[in-house]
C-alpha positions, 0 to 999 in steps of 0.5 A: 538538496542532494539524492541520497538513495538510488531511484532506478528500478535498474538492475542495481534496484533488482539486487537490492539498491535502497530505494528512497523510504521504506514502508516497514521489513516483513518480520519473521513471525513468532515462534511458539504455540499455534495460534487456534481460533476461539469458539464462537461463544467465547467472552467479548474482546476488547483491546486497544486496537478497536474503534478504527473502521477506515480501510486504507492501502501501502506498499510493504516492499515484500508484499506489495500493496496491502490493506491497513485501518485508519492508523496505518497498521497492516490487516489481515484474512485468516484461512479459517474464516469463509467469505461466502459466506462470510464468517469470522471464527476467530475470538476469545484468545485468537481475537487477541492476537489478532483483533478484528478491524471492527465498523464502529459506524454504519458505513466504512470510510475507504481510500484506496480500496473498492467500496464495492468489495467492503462489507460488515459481519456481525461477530457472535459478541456483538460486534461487526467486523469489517470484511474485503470481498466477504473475507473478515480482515484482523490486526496482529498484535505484534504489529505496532507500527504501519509497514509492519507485516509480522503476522504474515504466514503464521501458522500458514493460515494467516495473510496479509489482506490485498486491496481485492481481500485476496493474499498479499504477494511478493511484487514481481522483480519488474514491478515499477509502478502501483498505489496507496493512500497519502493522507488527505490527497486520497489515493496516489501513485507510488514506486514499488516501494510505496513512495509517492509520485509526483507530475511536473507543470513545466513537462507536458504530457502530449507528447510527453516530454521531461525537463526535469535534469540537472540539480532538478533531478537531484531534488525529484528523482525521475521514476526509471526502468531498464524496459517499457515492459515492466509490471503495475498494480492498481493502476490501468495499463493504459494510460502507462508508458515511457519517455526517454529523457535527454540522458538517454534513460526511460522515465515512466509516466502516466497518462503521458505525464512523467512521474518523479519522486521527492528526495524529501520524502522519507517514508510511504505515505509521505507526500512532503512535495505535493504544491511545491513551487506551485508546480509540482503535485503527487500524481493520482491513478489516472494521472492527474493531480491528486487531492 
């Protein structure tokens, strides 16, 4: 197996290397007539995007991590709603370019997210909409794919909703390092492009030290910097560090651990080398292995 995408987050990275995988391109929003709030009173919406009532995270490379629903598809917060207290005004035909992430139960199935910060509002046709720290999260019907991010900015009142239900920013240059939810193995690390990180049972991580090289490092990419100071996001800074590996290069690692990709990977969420050779796993917040 040989590495076909550049993984360092070097300078290269920084100009505009391919990473490994992607999670979708921020698309420019539509041009056309503003899109208005509807009044409160207006018909029920009722549109292929209701039923989902999982929150889960990505990364979209522009915007870094981001919230979805339970298919993958980007949510969003709009400046025309309140979240103290929280109130969802958009309906009738602004619900149908941006439907509402609607709880279809008592309670909202999370990964990635703080359970904490989740909540419902009851919409004036009935049903509740899921909220992040009291802001009212909406698809955009453009979206059809995860990693899609076409809403963003319209009309500038329309973000992309952050795991905290803040907007959603552009990572910084430096950022090596954040999470998001790999299927069943819950929530993993991830590069800033949102592939999955792995740990390795052959290194140690007290003191840490690598052994992946060679051919080795052809089928698992180490996660590289230029410099220990470099930004995370969704992960505690202290359990992050670096190891410098018998090519002289820093590897970043987590709770000492050194954190690799898999050049099997092809997309964000993917997490195809997780129990390879009984050795290598995906790598949770803390460490550890996740799943």
């Amino acid at each position: 197996m040989t590495l076909t995408r550049a993984v360092a987050l070097g300078a290269a990275a920084l100009l505009g290397t391919a990473l490994l995988g992607a999670c979708g391109q921020v698309a420019t929003p539509t041009a056309g007539t503003p899109l208005q709030a509807g009044a409160a009173g207006d018909e029920p919406v009722v549109e292929r995007f209701a039923g989902a009532a999982e929150l889960a995270t990505t990364v979209v490379p522009e915007l870094g991590a981001v919230l979805t629903d339970g298919e993958g598809l980007t949510l969003y917060r709009f400046d025309g709603d309140t979240a103290k207290p929280p109130t969802a005004t958009c309906a009738g035909a602004c619900a149908r370019t941006w439907p509402p992430a609607l709880a279809t139960s008592g309670d909202v199935e999370v990964q990635g997210v703080d359970q904490a910060l989740v909540g419902t509002v009851d919409r004036a046709d009935g049903t509740r909409q899921i909220t992040v720290a009291g802001w009212p999260v909406y698809r955009f019907a453009e979206d059809t794919a995860p990693g899609q991010a076409g809403g963003q900015g319209v009309d500038g009142t329309w973000f992309v909703a952050a795991p905290d239900g803040g907007k959603a920013l552009a990572p910084a240059s430096g950022l090596a390092l954040t999470t998001a939810s790999a299927g069943a193995l819950g929530t993993v690390l991830t590069d800033r492009e949102g592939m999955t990180l792995y740990r390795f049972d052959e290194d140690s991580a007290d003191p840490s030290t690598s052994t992946c090289g060679g051919d080795c490092a052809a089928a698992w990419p180490p996660l590289l910097v230029d410099t220990a100071n470099f930004e995370v996001r969704g992960v505690d800074r202290s359990l992050v560090g670096t190891v410098t590996r018998a090519d002289g290069t820093l590897q970043v690692t987590a709770a000492g651990w050194p954190l690799y990709l898999f050049s099997g990977d092809g997309l964000c969420g993917d997490a195809e080398g997780h129990g390879a050779g009984g050795v290598w796993f995906a790598a949770a917040p803390d460490g550890s292995k996740a799943g």
